[in-house]
C-alpha positions as CSV (number, residue, x, y, z in Angstrom):
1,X,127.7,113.0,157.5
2,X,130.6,113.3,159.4
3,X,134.5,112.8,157.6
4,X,134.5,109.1,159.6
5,X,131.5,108.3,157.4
6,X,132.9,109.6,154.4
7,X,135.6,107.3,154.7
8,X,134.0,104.2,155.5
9,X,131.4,104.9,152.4
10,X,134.4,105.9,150.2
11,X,135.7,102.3,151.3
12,X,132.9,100.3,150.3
13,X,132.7,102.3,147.0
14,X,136.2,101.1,146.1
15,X,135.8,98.1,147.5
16,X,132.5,96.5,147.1
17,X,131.6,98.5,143.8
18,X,128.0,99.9,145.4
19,X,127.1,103.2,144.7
20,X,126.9,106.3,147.5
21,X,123.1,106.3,147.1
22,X,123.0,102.7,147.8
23,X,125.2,102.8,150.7
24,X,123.6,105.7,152.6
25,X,120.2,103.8,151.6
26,X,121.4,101.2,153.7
27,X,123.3,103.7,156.6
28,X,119.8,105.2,157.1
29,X,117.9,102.3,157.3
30,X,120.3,100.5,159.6
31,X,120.1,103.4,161.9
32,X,115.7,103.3,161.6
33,X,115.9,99.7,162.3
34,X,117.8,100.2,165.9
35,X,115.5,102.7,166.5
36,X,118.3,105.5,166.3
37,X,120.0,104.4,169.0
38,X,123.4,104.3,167.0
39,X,125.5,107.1,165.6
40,X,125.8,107.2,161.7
41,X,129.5,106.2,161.9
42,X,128.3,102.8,163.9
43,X,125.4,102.0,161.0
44,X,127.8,102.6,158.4
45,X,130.1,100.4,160.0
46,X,127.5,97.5,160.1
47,X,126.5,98.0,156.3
48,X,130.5,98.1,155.5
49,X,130.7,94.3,157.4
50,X,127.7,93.1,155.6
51,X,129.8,93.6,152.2
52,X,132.8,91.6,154.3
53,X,134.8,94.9,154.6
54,X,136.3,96.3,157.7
55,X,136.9,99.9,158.7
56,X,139.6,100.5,161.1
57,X,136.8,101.2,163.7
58,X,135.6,97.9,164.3
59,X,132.5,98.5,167.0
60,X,129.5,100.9,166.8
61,X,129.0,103.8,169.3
62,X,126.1,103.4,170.8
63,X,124.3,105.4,173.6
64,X,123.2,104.3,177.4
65,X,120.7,102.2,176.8
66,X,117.7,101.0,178.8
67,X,116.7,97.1,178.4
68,X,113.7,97.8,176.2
69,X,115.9,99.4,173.2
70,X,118.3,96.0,172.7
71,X,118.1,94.4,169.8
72,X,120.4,91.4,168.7
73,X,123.8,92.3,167.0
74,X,124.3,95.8,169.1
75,X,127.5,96.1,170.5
76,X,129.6,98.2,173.0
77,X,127.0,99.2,175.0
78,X,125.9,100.6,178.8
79,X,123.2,99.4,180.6
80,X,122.0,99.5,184.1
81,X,119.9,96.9,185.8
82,X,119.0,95.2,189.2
83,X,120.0,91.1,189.6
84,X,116.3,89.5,189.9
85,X,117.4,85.7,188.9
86,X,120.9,84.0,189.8
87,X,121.9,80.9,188.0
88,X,125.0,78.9,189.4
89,X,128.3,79.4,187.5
90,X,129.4,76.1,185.6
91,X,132.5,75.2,183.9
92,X,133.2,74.4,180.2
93,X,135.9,72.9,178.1
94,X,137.4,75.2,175.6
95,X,138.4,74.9,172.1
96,X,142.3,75.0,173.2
97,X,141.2,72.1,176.0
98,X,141.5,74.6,178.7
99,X,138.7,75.4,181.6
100,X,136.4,77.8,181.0
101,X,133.4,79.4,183.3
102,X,130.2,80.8,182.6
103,X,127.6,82.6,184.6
104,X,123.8,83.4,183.6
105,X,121.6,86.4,185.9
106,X,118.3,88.3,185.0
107,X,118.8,92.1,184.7
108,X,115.9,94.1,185.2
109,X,114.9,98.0,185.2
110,X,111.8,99.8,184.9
111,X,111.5,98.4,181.0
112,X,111.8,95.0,180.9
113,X,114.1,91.8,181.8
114,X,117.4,90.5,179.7
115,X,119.0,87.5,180.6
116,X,123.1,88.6,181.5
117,X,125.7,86.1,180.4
118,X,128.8,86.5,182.7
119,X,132.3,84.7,180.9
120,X,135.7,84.2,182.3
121,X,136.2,85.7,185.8
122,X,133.4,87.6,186.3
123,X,131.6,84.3,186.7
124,X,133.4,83.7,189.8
125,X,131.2,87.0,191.4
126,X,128.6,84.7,191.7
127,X,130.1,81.7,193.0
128,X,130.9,84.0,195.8
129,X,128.0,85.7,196.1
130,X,129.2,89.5,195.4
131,X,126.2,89.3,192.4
132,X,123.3,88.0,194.1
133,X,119.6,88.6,194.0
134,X,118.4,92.4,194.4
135,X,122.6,93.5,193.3
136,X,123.0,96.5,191.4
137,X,125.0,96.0,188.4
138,X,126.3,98.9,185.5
139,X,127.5,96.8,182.6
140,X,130.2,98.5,179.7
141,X,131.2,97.1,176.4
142,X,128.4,94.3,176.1
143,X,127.1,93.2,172.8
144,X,123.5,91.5,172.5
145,X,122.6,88.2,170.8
146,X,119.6,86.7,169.8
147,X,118.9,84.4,173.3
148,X,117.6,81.1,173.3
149,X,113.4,82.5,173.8
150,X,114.4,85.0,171.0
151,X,114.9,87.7,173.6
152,X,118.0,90.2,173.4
153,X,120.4,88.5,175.5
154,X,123.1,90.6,176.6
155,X,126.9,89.2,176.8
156,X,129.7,90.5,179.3
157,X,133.2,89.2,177.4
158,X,136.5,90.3,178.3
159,X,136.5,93.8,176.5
160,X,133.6,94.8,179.1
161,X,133.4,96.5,182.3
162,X,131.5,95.3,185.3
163,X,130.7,97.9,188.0
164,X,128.9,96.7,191.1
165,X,126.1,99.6,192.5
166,X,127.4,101.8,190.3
167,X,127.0,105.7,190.5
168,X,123.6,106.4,187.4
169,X,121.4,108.4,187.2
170,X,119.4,105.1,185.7
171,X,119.7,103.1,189.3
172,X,116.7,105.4,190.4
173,X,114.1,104.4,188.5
174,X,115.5,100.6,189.0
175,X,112.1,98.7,190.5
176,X,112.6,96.1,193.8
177,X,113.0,92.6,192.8
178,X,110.0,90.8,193.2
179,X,109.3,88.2,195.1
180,X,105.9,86.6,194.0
181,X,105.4,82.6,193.6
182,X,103.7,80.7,190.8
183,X,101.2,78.5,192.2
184,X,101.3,75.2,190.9
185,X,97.8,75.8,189.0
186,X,99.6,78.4,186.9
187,X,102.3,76.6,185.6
188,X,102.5,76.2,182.0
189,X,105.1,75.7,178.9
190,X,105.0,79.5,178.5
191,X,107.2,80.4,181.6
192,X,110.8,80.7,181.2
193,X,111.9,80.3,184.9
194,X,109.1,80.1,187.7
195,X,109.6,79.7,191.6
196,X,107.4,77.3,193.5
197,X,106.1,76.8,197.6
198,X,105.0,74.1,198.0
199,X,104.8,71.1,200.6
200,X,106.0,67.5,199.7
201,X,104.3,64.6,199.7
202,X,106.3,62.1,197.7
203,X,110.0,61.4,197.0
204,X,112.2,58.9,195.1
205,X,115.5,58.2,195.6
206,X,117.9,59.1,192.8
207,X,118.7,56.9,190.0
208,X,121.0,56.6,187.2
209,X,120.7,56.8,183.8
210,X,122.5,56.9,180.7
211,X,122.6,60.0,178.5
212,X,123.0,60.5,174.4
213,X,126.3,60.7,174.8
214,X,126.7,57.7,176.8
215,X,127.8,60.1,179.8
216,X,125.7,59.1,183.1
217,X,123.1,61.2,184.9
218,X,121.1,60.8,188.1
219,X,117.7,62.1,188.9
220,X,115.3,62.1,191.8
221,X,111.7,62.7,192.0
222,X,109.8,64.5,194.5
223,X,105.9,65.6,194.3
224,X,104.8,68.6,195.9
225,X,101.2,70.1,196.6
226,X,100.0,73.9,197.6
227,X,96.4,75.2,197.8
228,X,96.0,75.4,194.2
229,X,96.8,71.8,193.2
230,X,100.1,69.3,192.5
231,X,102.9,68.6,190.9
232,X,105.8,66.5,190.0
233,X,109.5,67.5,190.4
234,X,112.9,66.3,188.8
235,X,115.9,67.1,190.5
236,X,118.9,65.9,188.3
237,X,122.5,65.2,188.4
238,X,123.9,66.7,191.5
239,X,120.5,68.3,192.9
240,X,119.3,64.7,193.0
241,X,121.5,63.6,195.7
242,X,119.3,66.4,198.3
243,X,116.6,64.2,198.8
244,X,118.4,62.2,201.1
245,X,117.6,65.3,203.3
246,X,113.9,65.9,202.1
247,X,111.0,64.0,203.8
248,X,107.2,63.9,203.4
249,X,105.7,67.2,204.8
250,X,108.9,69.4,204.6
251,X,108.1,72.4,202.6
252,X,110.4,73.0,199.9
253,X,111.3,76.9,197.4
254,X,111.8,75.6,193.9
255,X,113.6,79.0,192.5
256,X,114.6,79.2,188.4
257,X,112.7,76.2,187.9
258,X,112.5,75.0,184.0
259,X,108.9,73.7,183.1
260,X,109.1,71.2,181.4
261,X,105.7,69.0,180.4
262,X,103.7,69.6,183.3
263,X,102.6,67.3,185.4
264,X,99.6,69.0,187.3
265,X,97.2,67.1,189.3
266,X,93.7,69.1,191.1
Protein backbone atom coordinates (compact mmCIF):
# COMPACT_ATOMS: atom_id res chain seq x y z
CA UNK A 1 0.00 0.00 0.00
CA UNK A 2 0.90 3.28 -0.91
CA UNK A 3 2.55 6.08 1.99
CA UNK A 4 -1.23 7.88 1.77
CA UNK A 5 -2.52 4.63 3.14
CA UNK A 6 0.06 4.16 5.58
CA UNK A 7 -0.90 7.24 7.11
CA UNK A 8 -4.44 6.96 7.24
CA UNK A 9 -4.06 3.30 8.87
CA UNK A 10 -1.28 4.65 11.15
CA UNK A 11 -4.15 7.22 12.17
CA UNK A 12 -6.75 4.94 13.00
CA UNK A 13 -4.18 2.88 14.98
CA UNK A 14 -3.50 5.79 17.24
CA UNK A 15 -6.71 6.89 17.21
CA UNK A 16 -9.27 4.29 17.27
CA UNK A 17 -6.98 1.55 19.00
CA UNK A 18 -7.72 -1.29 15.97
CA UNK A 19 -5.03 -3.24 14.94
CA UNK A 20 -3.22 -3.06 11.23
CA UNK A 21 -4.70 -6.48 10.43
CA UNK A 22 -8.06 -5.27 11.35
CA UNK A 23 -7.88 -2.26 9.48
CA UNK A 24 -6.63 -3.62 6.12
CA UNK A 25 -9.31 -6.51 6.75
CA UNK A 26 -11.65 -3.85 6.47
CA UNK A 27 -9.59 -1.68 3.47
CA UNK A 28 -9.83 -4.83 1.34
CA UNK A 29 -13.23 -5.68 1.86
CA UNK A 30 -14.49 -2.10 1.33
CA UNK A 31 -12.69 -2.15 -1.95
CA UNK A 32 -14.50 -6.03 -2.81
CA UNK A 33 -17.73 -4.60 -1.90
CA UNK A 34 -17.55 -1.59 -4.62
CA UNK A 35 -16.53 -3.99 -6.85
CA UNK A 36 -12.86 -2.38 -7.08
CA UNK A 37 -13.89 0.55 -8.47
CA UNK A 38 -12.10 2.62 -5.68
CA UNK A 39 -8.37 3.16 -5.12
CA UNK A 40 -6.97 1.73 -1.70
CA UNK A 41 -6.41 5.27 -0.39
CA UNK A 42 -10.46 5.98 -1.06
CA UNK A 43 -11.49 2.52 0.97
CA UNK A 44 -9.28 3.30 3.63
CA UNK A 45 -10.70 6.58 3.87
CA UNK A 46 -14.26 5.17 4.30
CA UNK A 47 -13.17 2.54 7.02
CA UNK A 48 -11.16 5.62 8.79
CA UNK A 49 -14.88 7.62 8.86
CA UNK A 50 -16.62 4.59 10.09
CA UNK A 51 -14.36 4.88 13.36
CA UNK A 52 -15.55 8.82 13.31
CA UNK A 53 -11.97 9.81 12.19
CA UNK A 54 -10.97 12.05 9.33
CA UNK A 55 -7.90 12.02 7.14
CA UNK A 56 -7.01 15.24 5.66
CA UNK A 57 -8.32 13.67 2.28
CA UNK A 58 -11.84 13.86 2.80
CA UNK A 59 -13.37 12.06 -0.66
CA UNK A 60 -12.47 8.76 -2.36
CA UNK A 61 -10.82 8.59 -5.88
CA UNK A 62 -12.84 6.78 -7.80
CA UNK A 63 -12.66 5.95 -11.64
CA UNK A 64 -15.12 6.90 -14.76
CA UNK A 65 -17.88 5.04 -14.03
CA UNK A 66 -20.68 3.60 -16.03
CA UNK A 67 -24.31 3.56 -14.37
CA UNK A 68 -24.32 -0.11 -13.59
CA UNK A 69 -21.14 0.05 -11.15
CA UNK A 70 -22.97 2.85 -8.59
CA UNK A 71 -23.56 1.93 -5.41
CA UNK A 72 -24.94 4.20 -2.57
CA UNK A 73 -22.26 6.21 -0.55
CA UNK A 74 -19.63 6.54 -3.65
CA UNK A 75 -18.47 9.82 -4.06
CA UNK A 76 -16.55 12.22 -6.54
CA UNK A 77 -17.31 10.50 -9.38
CA UNK A 78 -17.68 10.78 -13.53
CA UNK A 79 -20.38 9.53 -15.39
CA UNK A 80 -21.77 9.93 -18.78
CA UNK A 81 -25.36 9.49 -19.75
CA UNK A 82 -28.21 10.64 -22.19
CA UNK A 83 -31.41 12.80 -20.54
CA UNK A 84 -34.42 10.11 -21.15
CA UNK A 85 -36.96 11.71 -18.35
CA UNK A 86 -37.25 15.53 -17.37
CA UNK A 87 -39.00 16.48 -14.28
CA UNK A 88 -39.89 20.27 -13.70
CA UNK A 89 -37.60 22.24 -11.37
CA UNK A 90 -39.47 23.24 -8.06
CA UNK A 91 -38.41 25.40 -5.29
CA UNK A 92 -37.77 24.73 -1.60
CA UNK A 93 -37.30 26.52 1.61
CA UNK A 94 -33.97 26.23 3.25
CA UNK A 95 -32.81 25.69 6.69
CA UNK A 96 -31.48 29.46 6.76
CA UNK A 97 -35.26 30.50 5.28
CA UNK A 98 -33.73 31.20 2.00
CA UNK A 99 -35.08 29.81 -1.66
CA UNK A 100 -33.79 26.91 -2.83
CA UNK A 101 -34.23 24.85 -6.36
CA UNK A 102 -34.10 21.43 -7.26
CA UNK A 103 -34.20 19.56 -10.44
CA UNK A 104 -34.81 15.56 -11.02
CA UNK A 105 -33.81 13.83 -14.87
CA UNK A 106 -33.25 10.14 -15.87
CA UNK A 107 -29.64 9.40 -17.03
CA UNK A 108 -29.26 6.54 -19.21
CA UNK A 109 -26.27 4.59 -21.12
CA UNK A 110 -25.85 1.33 -22.52
CA UNK A 111 -26.06 -0.20 -18.69
CA UNK A 112 -28.90 0.95 -17.00
CA UNK A 113 -30.97 4.14 -15.77
CA UNK A 114 -30.10 6.52 -12.55
CA UNK A 115 -32.31 9.06 -11.56
CA UNK A 116 -30.00 12.69 -11.65
CA UNK A 117 -30.74 15.19 -8.90
CA UNK A 118 -29.81 18.75 -10.07
CA UNK A 119 -29.43 21.51 -6.81
CA UNK A 120 -28.89 25.18 -6.80
CA UNK A 121 -28.39 26.66 -10.34
CA UNK A 122 -28.05 23.95 -12.37
CA UNK A 123 -31.75 23.41 -11.86
CA UNK A 124 -32.41 26.47 -13.66
CA UNK A 125 -30.89 24.36 -17.11
CA UNK A 126 -34.05 22.78 -17.12
CA UNK A 127 -36.38 25.49 -16.59
CA UNK A 128 -34.87 26.72 -19.68
CA UNK A 129 -34.69 23.82 -21.54
CA UNK A 130 -30.73 23.62 -22.23
CA UNK A 131 -31.31 19.80 -20.42
CA UNK A 132 -34.06 18.36 -22.13
CA UNK A 133 -35.00 14.95 -23.34
CA UNK A 134 -32.36 13.01 -25.62
CA UNK A 135 -29.35 15.94 -23.93
CA UNK A 136 -26.12 14.66 -23.51
CA UNK A 137 -24.77 15.30 -20.09
CA UNK A 138 -20.91 14.45 -18.51
CA UNK A 139 -21.42 14.74 -14.74
CA UNK A 140 -18.00 15.42 -12.23
CA UNK A 141 -17.80 15.28 -8.53
CA UNK A 142 -21.33 13.51 -7.91
CA UNK A 143 -21.86 11.29 -4.98
CA UNK A 144 -24.75 8.49 -5.03
CA UNK A 145 -27.45 7.88 -2.35
CA UNK A 146 -29.65 5.28 -1.69
CA UNK A 147 -32.95 6.73 -3.96
CA UNK A 148 -36.32 6.50 -2.92
CA UNK A 149 -37.00 2.75 -5.13
CA UNK A 150 -33.57 1.74 -3.52
CA UNK A 151 -31.81 2.51 -6.80
CA UNK A 152 -28.36 4.41 -6.76
CA UNK A 153 -29.43 7.90 -7.22
CA UNK A 154 -26.80 10.06 -8.26
CA UNK A 155 -26.55 13.90 -6.75
CA UNK A 156 -24.99 16.94 -8.63
CA UNK A 157 -24.15 19.59 -5.45
CA UNK A 158 -22.08 22.50 -5.74
CA UNK A 159 -18.51 20.87 -5.69
CA UNK A 160 -19.65 19.12 -9.13
CA UNK A 161 -19.16 19.87 -12.68
CA UNK A 162 -21.84 19.81 -15.33
CA UNK A 163 -20.66 19.51 -18.95
CA UNK A 164 -23.37 19.59 -21.69
CA UNK A 165 -22.43 17.02 -24.81
CA UNK A 166 -19.37 16.58 -23.55
CA UNK A 167 -16.24 15.32 -25.49
CA UNK A 168 -16.06 10.82 -24.11
CA UNK A 169 -15.15 8.33 -25.38
CA UNK A 170 -18.49 6.85 -23.28
CA UNK A 171 -21.05 9.12 -25.43
CA UNK A 172 -20.65 6.37 -28.19
CA UNK A 173 -22.06 3.63 -26.91
CA UNK A 174 -24.84 6.02 -25.30
CA UNK A 175 -28.37 4.26 -26.72
CA UNK A 176 -31.33 6.76 -28.38
CA UNK A 177 -33.93 7.65 -25.86
CA UNK A 178 -36.82 5.69 -26.33
CA UNK A 179 -39.94 6.62 -27.11
CA UNK A 180 -42.33 3.63 -26.42
CA UNK A 181 -45.89 4.01 -24.52
CA UNK A 182 -47.42 1.98 -21.82
CA UNK A 183 -50.78 0.99 -22.78
CA UNK A 184 -53.25 1.39 -20.27
CA UNK A 185 -53.62 -2.60 -19.87
CA UNK A 186 -49.99 -2.64 -18.63
CA UNK A 187 -50.07 -0.32 -15.95
CA UNK A 188 -49.25 -1.61 -12.72
CA UNK A 189 -47.74 -0.51 -9.05
CA UNK A 190 -44.36 -1.79 -10.30
CA UNK A 191 -43.64 1.15 -12.79
CA UNK A 192 -41.72 4.08 -11.55
CA UNK A 193 -42.70 6.71 -14.24
CA UNK A 194 -44.86 5.52 -17.36
CA UNK A 195 -46.14 7.70 -20.38
CA UNK A 196 -49.63 7.20 -21.60
CA UNK A 197 -51.82 7.97 -25.29
CA UNK A 198 -54.70 7.88 -24.85
CA UNK A 199 -58.18 9.63 -25.82
CA UNK A 200 -60.46 11.25 -23.21
CA UNK A 201 -63.71 10.49 -22.45
CA UNK A 202 -64.44 12.07 -19.07
CA UNK A 203 -63.34 15.14 -17.19
CA UNK A 204 -64.07 16.94 -13.85
CA UNK A 205 -63.53 20.20 -13.01
CA UNK A 206 -60.87 20.91 -10.29
CA UNK A 207 -61.70 20.96 -6.74
CA UNK A 208 -60.15 21.83 -3.54
CA UNK A 209 -59.11 20.08 -0.82
CA UNK A 210 -57.35 20.36 2.35
CA UNK A 211 -54.01 18.63 2.96
CA UNK A 212 -52.28 17.13 6.39
CA UNK A 213 -50.85 20.15 6.87
CA UNK A 214 -53.85 22.19 6.52
CA UNK A 215 -52.25 23.72 3.24
CA UNK A 216 -54.93 23.55 0.25
CA UNK A 217 -54.68 21.50 -2.86
CA UNK A 218 -56.73 21.22 -6.03
CA UNK A 219 -57.28 18.27 -8.25
CA UNK A 220 -59.09 17.41 -11.43
CA UNK A 221 -60.07 14.17 -12.94
CA UNK A 222 -60.03 13.14 -16.40
CA UNK A 223 -60.62 9.38 -17.78
CA UNK A 224 -58.97 8.26 -20.71
CA UNK A 225 -59.33 5.07 -22.96
CA UNK A 226 -56.84 3.40 -25.87
CA UNK A 227 -57.25 0.07 -27.58
CA UNK A 228 -56.19 -1.82 -24.68
CA UNK A 229 -58.65 -0.68 -22.08
CA UNK A 230 -59.26 2.61 -19.51
CA UNK A 231 -58.28 4.58 -17.02
CA UNK A 232 -58.64 7.29 -14.52
CA UNK A 233 -56.38 10.38 -14.20
CA UNK A 234 -55.54 12.87 -11.35
CA UNK A 235 -54.17 16.02 -12.29
CA UNK A 236 -53.29 18.01 -9.06
CA UNK A 237 -52.50 21.38 -7.80
CA UNK A 238 -51.51 23.50 -10.69
CA UNK A 239 -51.93 20.73 -13.50
CA UNK A 240 -55.53 20.71 -12.48
CA UNK A 241 -56.36 24.02 -13.69
CA UNK A 242 -55.59 22.45 -17.71
CA UNK A 243 -58.80 20.89 -17.97
CA UNK A 244 -60.42 23.93 -18.58
CA UNK A 245 -58.73 23.40 -22.07
CA UNK A 246 -59.39 19.48 -22.35
CA UNK A 247 -62.72 18.19 -23.75
CA UNK A 248 -64.15 14.80 -24.50
CA UNK A 249 -62.35 13.18 -27.52
CA UNK A 250 -59.11 15.25 -27.35
CA UNK A 251 -56.22 12.94 -27.17
CA UNK A 252 -53.95 13.64 -24.41
CA UNK A 253 -49.57 12.30 -23.74
CA UNK A 254 -49.49 11.64 -20.00
CA UNK A 255 -45.38 11.71 -19.66
CA UNK A 256 -43.60 10.79 -15.96
CA UNK A 257 -46.79 9.69 -14.88
CA UNK A 258 -46.79 8.19 -11.10
CA UNK A 259 -49.18 5.05 -10.76
CA UNK A 260 -50.72 5.24 -8.13
CA UNK A 261 -53.74 2.46 -7.31
CA UNK A 262 -54.85 1.77 -10.72
CA UNK A 263 -57.94 2.29 -11.74
CA UNK A 264 -58.26 0.05 -14.98
CA UNK A 265 -61.43 -0.70 -16.66
CA UNK A 266 -61.63 -3.51 -20.04
Amino acid sequence: MGEKVEKVIQQIEEEAGVTREKIQEKIEAKREELSGFITPEGAATIVARSYGITPEREEPEVRKLMIEDLCEGMSNIDIVGRVSRVFEPREFEQKDGSTGKVANIVLIDGTGETRTVLWGDRADLVGREEIRKGTTLGLEGVYVKRGRNGSPEVHLGHRGELELDPVDERVDDLPPVSEARTKISELDLGSEYADVLGKVIAVSQPREFERSDNSVGEVAMLRIVDETGQCRVSLWDDRAEQVEEIERGDPVLLENATVRGVAKYS
